[in-house]
mmCIF file as gemmi writes it, N, C-alpha and C atoms, coordinates in Angstrom:
data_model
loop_
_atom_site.group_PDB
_atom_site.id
_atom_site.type_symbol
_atom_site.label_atom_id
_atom_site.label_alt_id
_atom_site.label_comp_id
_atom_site.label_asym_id
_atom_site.label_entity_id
_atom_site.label_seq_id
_atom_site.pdbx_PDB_ins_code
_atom_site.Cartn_x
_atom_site.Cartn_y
_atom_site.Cartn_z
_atom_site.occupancy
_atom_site.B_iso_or_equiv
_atom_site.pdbx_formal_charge
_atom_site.auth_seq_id
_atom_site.auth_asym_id
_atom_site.pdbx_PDB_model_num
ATOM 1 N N . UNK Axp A 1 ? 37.056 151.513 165.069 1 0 ? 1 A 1
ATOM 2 C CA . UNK Axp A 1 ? 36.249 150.762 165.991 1 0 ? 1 A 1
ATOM 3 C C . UNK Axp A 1 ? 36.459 149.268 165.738 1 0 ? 1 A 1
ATOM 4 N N . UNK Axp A 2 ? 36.451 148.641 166.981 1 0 ? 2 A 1
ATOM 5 C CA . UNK Axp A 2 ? 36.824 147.267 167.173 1 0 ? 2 A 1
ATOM 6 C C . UNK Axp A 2 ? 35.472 146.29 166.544 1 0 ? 2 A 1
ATOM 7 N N . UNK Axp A 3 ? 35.284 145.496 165.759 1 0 ? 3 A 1
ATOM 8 C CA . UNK Axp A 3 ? 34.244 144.942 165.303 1 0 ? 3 A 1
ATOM 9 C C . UNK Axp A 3 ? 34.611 143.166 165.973 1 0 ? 3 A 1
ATOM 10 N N . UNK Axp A 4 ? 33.321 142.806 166.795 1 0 ? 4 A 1
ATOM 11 C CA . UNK Axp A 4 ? 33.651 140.885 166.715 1 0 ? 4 A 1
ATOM 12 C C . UNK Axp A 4 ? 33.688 139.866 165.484 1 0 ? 4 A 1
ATOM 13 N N . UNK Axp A 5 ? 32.828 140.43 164.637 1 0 ? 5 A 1
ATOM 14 C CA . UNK Axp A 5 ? 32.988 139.729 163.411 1 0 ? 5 A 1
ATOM 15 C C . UNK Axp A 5 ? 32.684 140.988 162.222 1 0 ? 5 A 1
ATOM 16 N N . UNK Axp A 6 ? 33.486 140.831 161.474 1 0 ? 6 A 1
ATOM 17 C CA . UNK Axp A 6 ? 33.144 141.451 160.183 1 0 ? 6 A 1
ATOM 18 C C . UNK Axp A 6 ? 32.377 141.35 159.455 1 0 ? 6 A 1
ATOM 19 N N . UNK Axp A 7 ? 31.968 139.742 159.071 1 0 ? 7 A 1
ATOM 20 C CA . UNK Axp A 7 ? 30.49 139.608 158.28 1 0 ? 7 A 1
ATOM 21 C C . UNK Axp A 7 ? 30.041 138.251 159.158 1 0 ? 7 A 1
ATOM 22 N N . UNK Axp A 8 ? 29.173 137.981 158.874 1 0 ? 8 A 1
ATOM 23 C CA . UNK Axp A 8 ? 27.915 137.232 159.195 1 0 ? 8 A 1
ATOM 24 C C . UNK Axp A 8 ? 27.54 136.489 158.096 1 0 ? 8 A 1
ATOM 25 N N . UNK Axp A 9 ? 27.04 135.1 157.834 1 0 ? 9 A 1
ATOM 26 C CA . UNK Axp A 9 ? 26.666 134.756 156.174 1 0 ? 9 A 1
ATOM 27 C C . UNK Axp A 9 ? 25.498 133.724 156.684 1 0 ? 9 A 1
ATOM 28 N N . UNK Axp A 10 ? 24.958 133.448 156.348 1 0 ? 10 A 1
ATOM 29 C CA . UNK Axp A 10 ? 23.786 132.013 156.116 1 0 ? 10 A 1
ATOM 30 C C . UNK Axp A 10 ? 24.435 131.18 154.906 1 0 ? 10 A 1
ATOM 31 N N . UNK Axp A 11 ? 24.571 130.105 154.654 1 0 ? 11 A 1
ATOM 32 C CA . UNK Axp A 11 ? 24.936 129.385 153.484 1 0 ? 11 A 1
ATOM 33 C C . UNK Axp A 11 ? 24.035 128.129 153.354 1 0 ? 11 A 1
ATOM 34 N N . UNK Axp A 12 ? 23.596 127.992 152.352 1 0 ? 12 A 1
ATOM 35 C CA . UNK Axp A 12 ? 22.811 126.55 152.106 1 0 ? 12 A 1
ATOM 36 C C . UNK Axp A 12 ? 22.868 125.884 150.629 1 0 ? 12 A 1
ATOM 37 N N . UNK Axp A 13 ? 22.651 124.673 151.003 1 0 ? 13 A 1
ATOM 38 C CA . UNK Axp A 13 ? 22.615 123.934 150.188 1 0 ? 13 A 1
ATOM 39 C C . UNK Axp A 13 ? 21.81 124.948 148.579 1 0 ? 13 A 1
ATOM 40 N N . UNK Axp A 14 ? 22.619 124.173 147.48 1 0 ? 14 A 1
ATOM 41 C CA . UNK Axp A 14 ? 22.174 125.168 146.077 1 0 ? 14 A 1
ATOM 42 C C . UNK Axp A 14 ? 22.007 123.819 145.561 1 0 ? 14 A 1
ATOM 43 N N . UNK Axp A 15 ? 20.511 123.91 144.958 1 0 ? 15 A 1
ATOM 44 C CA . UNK Axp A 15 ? 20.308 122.992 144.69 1 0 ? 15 A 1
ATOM 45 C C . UNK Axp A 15 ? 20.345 122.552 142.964 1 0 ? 15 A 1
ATOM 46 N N . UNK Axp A 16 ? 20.725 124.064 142.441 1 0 ? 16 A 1
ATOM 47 C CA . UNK Axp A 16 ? 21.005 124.336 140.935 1 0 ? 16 A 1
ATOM 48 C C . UNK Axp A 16 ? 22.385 123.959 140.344 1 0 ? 16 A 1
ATOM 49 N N . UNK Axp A 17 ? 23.423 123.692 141.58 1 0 ? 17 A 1
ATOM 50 C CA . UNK Axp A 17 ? 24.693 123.282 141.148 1 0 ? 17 A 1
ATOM 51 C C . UNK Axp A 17 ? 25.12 121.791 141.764 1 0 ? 17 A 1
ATOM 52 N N . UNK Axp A 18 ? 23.945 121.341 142.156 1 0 ? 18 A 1
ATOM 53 C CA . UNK Axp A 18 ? 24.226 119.793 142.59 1 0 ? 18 A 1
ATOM 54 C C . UNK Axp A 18 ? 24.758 118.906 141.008 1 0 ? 18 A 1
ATOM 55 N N . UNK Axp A 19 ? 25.37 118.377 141.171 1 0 ? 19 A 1
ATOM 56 C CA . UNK Axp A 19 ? 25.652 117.073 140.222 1 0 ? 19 A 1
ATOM 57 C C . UNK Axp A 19 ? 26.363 118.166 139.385 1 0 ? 19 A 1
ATOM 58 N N . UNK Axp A 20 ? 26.99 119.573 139.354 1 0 ? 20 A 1
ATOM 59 C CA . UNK Axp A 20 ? 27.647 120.108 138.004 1 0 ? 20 A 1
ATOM 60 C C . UNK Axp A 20 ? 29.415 120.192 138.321 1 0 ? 20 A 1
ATOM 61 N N . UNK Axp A 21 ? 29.017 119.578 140.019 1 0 ? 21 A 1
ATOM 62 C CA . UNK Axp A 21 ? 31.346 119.713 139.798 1 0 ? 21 A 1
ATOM 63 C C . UNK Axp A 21 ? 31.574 120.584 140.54 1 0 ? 21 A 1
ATOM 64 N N . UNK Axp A 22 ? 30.514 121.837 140.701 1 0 ? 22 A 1
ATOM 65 C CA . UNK Axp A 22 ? 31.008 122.925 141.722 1 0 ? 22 A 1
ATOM 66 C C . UNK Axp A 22 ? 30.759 122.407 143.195 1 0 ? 22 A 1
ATOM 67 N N . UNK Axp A 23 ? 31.145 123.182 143.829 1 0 ? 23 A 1
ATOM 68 C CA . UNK Axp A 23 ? 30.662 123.286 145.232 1 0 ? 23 A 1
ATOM 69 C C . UNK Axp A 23 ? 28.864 123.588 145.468 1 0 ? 23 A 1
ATOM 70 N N . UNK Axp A 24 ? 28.882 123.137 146.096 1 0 ? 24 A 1
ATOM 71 C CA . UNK Axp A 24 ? 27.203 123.328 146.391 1 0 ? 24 A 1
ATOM 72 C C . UNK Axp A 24 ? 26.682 124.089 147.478 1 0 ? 24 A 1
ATOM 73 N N . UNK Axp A 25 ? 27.341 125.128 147.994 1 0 ? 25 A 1
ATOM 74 C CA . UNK Axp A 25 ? 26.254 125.724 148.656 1 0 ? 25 A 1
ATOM 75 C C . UNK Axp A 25 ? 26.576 127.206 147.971 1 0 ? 25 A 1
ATOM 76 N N . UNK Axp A 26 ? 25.624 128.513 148.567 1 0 ? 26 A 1
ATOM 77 C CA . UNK Axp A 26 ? 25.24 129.479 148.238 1 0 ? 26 A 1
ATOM 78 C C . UNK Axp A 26 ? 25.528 130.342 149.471 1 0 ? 26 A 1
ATOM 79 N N . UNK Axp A 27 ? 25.32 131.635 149.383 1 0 ? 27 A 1
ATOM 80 C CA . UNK Axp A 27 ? 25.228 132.354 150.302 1 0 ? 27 A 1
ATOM 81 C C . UNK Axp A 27 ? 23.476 132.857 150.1 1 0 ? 27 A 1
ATOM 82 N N . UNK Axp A 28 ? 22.951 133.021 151.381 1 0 ? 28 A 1
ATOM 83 C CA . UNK Axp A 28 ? 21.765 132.66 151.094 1 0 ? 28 A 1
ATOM 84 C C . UNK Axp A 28 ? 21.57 134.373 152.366 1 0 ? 28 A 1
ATOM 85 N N . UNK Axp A 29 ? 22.272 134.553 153.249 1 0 ? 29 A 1
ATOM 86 C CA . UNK Axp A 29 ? 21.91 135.586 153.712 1 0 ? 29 A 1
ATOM 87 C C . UNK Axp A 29 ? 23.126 136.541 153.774 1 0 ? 29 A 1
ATOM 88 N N . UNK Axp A 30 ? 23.63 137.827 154.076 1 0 ? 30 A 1
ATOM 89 C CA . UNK Axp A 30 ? 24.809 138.401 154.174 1 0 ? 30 A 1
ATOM 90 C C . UNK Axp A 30 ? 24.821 139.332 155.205 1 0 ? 30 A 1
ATOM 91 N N . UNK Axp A 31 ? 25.415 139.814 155.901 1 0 ? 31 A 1
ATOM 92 C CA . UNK Axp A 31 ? 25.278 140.785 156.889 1 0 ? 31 A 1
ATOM 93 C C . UNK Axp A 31 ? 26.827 141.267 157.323 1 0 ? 31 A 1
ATOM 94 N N . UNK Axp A 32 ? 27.042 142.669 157.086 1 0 ? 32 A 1
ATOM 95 C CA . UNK Axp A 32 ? 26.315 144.066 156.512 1 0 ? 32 A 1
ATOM 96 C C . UNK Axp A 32 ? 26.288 143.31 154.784 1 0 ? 32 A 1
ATOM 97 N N . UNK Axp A 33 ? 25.307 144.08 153.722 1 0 ? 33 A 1
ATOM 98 C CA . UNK Axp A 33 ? 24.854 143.694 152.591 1 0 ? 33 A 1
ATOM 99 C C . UNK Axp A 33 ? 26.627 144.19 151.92 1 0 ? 33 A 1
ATOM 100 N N . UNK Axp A 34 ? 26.865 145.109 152.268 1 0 ? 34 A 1
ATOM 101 C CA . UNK Axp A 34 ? 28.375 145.931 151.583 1 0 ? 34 A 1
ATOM 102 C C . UNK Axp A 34 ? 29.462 146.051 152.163 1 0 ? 34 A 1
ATOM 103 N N . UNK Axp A 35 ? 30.564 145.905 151.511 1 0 ? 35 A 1
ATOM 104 C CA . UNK Axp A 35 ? 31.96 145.444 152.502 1 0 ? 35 A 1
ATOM 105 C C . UNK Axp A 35 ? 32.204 146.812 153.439 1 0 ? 35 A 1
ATOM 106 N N . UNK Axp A 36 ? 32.709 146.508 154.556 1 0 ? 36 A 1
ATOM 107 C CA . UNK Axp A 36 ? 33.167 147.346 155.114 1 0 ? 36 A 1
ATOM 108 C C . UNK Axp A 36 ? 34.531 147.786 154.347 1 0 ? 36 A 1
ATOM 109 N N . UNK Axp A 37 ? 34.416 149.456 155.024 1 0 ? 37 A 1
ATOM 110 C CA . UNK Axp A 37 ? 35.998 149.977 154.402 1 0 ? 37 A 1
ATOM 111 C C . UNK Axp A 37 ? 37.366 149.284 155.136 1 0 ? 37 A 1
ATOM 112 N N . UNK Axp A 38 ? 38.241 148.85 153.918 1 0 ? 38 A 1
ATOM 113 C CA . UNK Axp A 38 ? 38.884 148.625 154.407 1 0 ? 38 A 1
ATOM 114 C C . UNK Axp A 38 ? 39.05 147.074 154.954 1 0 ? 38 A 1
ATOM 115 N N . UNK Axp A 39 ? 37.967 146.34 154.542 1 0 ? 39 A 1
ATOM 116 C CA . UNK Axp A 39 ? 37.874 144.996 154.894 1 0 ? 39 A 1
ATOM 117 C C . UNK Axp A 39 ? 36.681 144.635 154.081 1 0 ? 39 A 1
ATOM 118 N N . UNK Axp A 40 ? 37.692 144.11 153.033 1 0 ? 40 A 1
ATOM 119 C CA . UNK Axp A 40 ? 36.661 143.314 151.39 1 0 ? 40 A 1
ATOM 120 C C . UNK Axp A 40 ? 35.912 141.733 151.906 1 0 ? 40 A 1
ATOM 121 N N . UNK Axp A 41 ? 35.166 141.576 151.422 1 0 ? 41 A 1
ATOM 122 C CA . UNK Axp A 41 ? 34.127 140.552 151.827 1 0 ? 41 A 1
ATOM 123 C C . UNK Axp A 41 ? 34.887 139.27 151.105 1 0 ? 41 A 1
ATOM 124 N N . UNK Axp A 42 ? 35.507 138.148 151.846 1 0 ? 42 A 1
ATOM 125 C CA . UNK Axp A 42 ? 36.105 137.223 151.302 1 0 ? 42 A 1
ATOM 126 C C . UNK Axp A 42 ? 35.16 136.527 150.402 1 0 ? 42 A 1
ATOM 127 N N . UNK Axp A 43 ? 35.558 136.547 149.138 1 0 ? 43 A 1
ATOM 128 C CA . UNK Axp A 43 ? 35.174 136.18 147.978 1 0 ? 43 A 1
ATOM 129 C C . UNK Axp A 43 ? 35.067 134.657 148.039 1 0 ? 43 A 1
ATOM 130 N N . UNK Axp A 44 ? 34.079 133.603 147.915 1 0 ? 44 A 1
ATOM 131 C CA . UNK Axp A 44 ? 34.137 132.41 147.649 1 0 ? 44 A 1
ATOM 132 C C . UNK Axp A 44 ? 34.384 131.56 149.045 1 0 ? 44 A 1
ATOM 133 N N . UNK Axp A 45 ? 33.733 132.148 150.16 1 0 ? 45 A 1
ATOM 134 C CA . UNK Axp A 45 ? 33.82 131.884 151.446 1 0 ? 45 A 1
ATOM 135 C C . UNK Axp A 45 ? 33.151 130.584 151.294 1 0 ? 45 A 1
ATOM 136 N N . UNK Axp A 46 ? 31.774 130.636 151.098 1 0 ? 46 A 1
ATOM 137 C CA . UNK Axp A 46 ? 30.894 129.858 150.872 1 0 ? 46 A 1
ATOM 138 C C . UNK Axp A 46 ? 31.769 128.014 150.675 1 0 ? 46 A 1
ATOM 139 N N . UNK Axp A 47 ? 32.493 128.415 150.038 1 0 ? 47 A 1
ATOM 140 C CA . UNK Axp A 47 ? 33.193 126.555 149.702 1 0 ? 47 A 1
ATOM 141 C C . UNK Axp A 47 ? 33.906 126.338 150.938 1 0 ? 47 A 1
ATOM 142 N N . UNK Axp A 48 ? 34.152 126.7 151.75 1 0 ? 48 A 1
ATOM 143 C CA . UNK Axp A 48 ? 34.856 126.443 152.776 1 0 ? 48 A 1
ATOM 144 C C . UNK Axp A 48 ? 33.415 126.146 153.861 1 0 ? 48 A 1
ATOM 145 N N . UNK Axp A 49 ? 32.243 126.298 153.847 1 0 ? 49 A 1
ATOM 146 C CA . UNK Axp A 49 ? 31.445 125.99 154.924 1 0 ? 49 A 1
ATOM 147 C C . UNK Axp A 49 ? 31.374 124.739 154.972 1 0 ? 49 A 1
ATOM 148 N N . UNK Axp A 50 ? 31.634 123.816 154.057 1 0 ? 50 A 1
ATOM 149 C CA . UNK Axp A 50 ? 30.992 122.276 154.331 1 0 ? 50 A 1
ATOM 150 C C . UNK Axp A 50 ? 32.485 121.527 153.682 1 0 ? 50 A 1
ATOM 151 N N . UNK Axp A 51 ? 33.624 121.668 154.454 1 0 ? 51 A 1
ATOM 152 C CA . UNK Axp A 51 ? 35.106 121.106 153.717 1 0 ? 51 A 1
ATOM 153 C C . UNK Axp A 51 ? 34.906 119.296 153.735 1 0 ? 51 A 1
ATOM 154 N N . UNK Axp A 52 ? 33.91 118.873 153.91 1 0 ? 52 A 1
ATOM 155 C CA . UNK Axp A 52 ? 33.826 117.408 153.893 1 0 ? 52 A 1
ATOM 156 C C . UNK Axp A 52 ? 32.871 117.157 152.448 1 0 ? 52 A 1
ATOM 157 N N . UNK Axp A 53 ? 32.166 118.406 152.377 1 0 ? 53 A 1
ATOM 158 C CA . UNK Axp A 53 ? 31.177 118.137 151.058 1 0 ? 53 A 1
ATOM 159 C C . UNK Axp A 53 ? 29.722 118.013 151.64 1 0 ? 53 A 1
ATOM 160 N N . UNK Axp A 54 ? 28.659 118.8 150.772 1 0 ? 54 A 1
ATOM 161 C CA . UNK Axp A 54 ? 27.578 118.821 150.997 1 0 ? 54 A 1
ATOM 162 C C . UNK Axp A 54 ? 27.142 117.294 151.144 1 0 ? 54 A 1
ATOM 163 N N . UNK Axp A 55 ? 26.16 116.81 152.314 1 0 ? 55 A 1
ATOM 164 C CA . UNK Axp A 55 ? 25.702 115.641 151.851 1 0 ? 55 A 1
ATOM 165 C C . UNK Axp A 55 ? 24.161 115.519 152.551 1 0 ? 55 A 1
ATOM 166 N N . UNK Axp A 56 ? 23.416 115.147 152.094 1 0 ? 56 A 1
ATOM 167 C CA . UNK Axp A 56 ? 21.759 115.686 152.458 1 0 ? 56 A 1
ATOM 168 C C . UNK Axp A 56 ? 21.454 114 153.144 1 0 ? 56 A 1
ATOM 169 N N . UNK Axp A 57 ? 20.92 114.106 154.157 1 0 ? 57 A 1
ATOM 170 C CA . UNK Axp A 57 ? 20.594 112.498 154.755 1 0 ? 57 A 1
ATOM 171 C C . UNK Axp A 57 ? 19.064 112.68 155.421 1 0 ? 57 A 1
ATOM 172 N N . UNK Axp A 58 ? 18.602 111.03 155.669 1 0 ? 58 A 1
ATOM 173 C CA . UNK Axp A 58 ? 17.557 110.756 155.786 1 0 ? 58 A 1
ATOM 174 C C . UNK Axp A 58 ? 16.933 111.1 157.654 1 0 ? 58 A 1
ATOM 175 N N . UNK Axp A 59 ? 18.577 111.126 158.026 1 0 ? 59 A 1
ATOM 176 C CA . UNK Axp A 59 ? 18.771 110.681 159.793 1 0 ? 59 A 1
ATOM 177 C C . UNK Axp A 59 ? 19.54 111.927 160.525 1 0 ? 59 A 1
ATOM 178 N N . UNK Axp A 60 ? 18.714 112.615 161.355 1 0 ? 60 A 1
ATOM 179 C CA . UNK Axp A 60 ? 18.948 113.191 162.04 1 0 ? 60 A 1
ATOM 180 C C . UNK Axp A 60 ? 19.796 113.222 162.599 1 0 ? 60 A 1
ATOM 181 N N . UNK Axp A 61 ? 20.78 114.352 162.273 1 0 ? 61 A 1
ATOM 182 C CA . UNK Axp A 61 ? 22.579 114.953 162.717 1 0 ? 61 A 1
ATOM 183 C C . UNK Axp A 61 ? 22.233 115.424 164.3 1 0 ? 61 A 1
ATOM 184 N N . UNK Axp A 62 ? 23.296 115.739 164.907 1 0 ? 62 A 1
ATOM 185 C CA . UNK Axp A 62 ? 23.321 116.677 165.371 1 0 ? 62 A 1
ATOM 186 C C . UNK Axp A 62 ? 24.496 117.722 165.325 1 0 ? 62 A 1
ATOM 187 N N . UNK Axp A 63 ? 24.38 119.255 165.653 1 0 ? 63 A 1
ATOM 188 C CA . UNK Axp A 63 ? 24.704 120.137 165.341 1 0 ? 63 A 1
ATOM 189 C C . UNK Axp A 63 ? 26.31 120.341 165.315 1 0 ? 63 A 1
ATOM 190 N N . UNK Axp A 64 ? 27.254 120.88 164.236 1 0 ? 64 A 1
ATOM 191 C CA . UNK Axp A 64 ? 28.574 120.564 164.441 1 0 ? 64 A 1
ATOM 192 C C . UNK Axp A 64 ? 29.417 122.147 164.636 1 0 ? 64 A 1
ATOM 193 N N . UNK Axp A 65 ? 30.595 122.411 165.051 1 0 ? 65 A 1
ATOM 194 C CA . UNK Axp A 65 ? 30.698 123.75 164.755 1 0 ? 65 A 1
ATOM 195 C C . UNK Axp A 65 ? 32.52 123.591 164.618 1 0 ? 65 A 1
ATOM 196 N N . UNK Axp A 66 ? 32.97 124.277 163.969 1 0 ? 66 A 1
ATOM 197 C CA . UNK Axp A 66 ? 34.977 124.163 163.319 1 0 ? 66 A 1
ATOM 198 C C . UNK Axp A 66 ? 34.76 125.536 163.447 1 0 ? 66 A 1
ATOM 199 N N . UNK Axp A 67 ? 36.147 125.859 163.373 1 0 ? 67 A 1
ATOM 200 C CA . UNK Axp A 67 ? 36.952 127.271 163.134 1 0 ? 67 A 1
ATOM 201 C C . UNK Axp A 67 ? 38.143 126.868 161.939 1 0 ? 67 A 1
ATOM 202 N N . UNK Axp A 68 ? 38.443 127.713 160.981 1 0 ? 68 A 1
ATOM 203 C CA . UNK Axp A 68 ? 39.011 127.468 160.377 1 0 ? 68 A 1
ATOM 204 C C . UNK Axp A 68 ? 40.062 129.147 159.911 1 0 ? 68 A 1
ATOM 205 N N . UNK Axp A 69 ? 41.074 129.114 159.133 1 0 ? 69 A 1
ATOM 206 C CA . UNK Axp A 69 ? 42.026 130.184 158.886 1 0 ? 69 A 1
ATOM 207 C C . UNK Axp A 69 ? 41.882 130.071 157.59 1 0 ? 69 A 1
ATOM 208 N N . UNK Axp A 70 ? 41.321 131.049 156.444 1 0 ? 70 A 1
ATOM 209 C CA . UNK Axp A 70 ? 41.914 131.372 155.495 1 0 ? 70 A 1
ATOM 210 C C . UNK Axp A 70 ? 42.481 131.667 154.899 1 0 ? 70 A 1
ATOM 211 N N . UNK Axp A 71 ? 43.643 131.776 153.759 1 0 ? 71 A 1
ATOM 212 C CA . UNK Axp A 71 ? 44.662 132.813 153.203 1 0 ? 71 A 1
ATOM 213 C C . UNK Axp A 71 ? 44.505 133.145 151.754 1 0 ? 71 A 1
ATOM 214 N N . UNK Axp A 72 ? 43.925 134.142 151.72 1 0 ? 72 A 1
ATOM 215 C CA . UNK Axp A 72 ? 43.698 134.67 150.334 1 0 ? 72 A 1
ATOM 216 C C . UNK Axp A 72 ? 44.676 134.704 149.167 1 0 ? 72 A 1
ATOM 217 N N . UNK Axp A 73 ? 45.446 135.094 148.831 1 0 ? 73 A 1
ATOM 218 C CA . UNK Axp A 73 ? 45.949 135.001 147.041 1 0 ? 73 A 1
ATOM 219 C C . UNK Axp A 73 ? 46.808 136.192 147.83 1 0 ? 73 A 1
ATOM 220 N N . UNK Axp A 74 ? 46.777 136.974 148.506 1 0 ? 74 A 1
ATOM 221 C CA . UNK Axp A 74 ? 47.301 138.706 148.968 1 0 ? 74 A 1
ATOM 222 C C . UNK Axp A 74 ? 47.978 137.716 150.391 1 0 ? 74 A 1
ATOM 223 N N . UNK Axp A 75 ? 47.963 136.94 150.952 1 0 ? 75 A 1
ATOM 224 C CA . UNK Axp A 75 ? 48.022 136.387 152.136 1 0 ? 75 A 1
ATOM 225 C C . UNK Axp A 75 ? 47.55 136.817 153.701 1 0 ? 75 A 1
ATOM 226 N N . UNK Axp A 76 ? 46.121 137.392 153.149 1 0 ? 76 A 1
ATOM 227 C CA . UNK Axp A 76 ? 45.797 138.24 154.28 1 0 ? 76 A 1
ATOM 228 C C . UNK Axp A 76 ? 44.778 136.895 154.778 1 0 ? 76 A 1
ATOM 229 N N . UNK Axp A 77 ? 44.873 136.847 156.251 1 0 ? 77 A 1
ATOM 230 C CA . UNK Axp A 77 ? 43.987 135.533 156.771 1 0 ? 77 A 1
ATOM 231 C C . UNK Axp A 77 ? 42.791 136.865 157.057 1 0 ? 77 A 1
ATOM 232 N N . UNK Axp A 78 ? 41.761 135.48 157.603 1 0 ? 78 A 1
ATOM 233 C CA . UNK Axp A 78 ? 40.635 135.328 157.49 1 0 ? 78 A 1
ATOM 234 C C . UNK Axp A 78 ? 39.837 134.116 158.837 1 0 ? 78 A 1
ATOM 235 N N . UNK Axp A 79 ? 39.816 134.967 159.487 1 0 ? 79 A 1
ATOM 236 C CA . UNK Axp A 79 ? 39.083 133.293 160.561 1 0 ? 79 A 1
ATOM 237 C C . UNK Axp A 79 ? 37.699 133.328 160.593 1 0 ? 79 A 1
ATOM 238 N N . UNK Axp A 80 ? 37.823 131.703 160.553 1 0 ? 80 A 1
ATOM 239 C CA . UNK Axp A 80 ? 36.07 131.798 160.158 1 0 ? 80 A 1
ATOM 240 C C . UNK Axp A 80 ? 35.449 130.912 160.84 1 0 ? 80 A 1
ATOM 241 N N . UNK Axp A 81 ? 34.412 130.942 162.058 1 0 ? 81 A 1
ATOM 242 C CA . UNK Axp A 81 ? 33.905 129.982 162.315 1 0 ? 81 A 1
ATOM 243 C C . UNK Axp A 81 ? 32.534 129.531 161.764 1 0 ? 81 A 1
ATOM 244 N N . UNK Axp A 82 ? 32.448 128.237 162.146 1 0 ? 82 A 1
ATOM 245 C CA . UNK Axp A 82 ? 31.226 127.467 160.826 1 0 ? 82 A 1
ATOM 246 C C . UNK Axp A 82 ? 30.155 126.883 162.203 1 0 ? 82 A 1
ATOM 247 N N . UNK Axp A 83 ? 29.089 126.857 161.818 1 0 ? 83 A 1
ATOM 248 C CA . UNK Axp A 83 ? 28.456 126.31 162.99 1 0 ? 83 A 1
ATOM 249 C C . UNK Axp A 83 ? 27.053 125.338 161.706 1 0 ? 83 A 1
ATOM 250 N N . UNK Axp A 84 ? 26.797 124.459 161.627 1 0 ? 84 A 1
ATOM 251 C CA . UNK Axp A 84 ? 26.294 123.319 160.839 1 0 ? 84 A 1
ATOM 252 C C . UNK Axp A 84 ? 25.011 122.808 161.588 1 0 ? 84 A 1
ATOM 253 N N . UNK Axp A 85 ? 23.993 122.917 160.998 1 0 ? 85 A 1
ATOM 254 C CA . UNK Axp A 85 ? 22.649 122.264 161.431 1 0 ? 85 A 1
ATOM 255 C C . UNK Axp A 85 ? 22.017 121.704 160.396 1 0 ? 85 A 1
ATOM 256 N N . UNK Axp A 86 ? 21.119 121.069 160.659 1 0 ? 86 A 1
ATOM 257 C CA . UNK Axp A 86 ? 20.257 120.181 159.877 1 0 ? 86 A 1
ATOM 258 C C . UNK Axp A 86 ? 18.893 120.666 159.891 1 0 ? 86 A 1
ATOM 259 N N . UNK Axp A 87 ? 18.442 120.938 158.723 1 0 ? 87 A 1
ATOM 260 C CA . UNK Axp A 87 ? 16.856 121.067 158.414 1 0 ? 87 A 1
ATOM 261 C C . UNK Axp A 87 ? 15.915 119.929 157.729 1 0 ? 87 A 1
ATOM 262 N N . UNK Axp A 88 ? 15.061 119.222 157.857 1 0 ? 88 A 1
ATOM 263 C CA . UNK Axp A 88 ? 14.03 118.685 157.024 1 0 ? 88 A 1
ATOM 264 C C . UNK Axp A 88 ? 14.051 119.97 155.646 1 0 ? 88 A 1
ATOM 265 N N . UNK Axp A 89 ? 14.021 118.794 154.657 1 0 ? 89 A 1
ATOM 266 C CA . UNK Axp A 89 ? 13.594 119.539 153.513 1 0 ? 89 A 1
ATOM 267 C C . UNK Axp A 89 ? 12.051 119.607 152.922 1 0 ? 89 A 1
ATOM 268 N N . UNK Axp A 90 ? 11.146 120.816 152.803 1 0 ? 90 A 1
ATOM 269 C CA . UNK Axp A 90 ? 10.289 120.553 151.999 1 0 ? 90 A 1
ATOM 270 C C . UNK Axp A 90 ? 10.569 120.549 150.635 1 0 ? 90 A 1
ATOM 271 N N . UNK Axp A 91 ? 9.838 119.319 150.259 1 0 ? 91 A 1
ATOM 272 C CA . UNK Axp A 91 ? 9.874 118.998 148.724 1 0 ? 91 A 1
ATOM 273 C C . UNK Axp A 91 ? 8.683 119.602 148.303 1 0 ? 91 A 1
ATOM 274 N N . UNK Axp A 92 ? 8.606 120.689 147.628 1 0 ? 92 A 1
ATOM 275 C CA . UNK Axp A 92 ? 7.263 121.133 147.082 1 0 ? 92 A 1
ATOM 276 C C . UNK Axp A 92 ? 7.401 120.946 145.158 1 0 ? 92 A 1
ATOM 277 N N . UNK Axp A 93 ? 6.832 120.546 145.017 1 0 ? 93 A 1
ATOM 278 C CA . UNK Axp A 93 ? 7.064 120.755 143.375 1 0 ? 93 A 1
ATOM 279 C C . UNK Axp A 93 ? 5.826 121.372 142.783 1 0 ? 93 A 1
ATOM 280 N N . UNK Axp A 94 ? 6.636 121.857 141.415 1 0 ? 94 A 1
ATOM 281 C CA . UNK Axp A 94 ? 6.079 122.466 141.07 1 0 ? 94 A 1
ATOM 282 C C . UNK Axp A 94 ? 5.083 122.006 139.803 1 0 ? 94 A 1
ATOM 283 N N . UNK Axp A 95 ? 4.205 122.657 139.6 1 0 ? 95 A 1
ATOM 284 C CA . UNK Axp A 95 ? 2.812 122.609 138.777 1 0 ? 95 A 1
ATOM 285 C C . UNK Axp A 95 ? 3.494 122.362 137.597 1 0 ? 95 A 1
């Protein structure tokens, strides 16, 4: 059976690897949770959502969207489109 997309992801900002060198975002939602047969869940997708670099601002974006081609280590591609929005952050801290 013909599938439109294979996975689905949410990615956001990680706010535990800011300032350590890595990439900064996370996968924050996944859809299906388990790889389909036959089509492994590209590993380390996540660094490719923001190829300019996470950057958190004061001033209201508006919404951006790329397509991009991956090639794994096996040279099997991968197309991926990215679609980019902006949230207000709550700052809640803690007790």
């Amino acid at each position: 059976m013909a599938r439109f997309a294979d996975y689905f992801i949410v990615v956001g900002y990680d706010h535990e690897k800011a300032g350590s060198g890595e990439g900064c975002g996370k996968i924050i939602q996944r859809f299906p949770k388990k790889d389909w047969d036959g089509t492994a869940f590209p590993q380390g997708v996540e660094m490719f959502s923001q190829p300019g670099g996470w950057r958190l601002s004061r001033d209201r974006k508006a919404p951006t969207f790329f397509t991009v081609v991956l090639t794994d280590i096996e040279s099997d591609r991968h197309y991926c489109s990215c679609l980019t929005f902006y949230e207000a952050e709550v700052n809640l801290q803690r007790p």
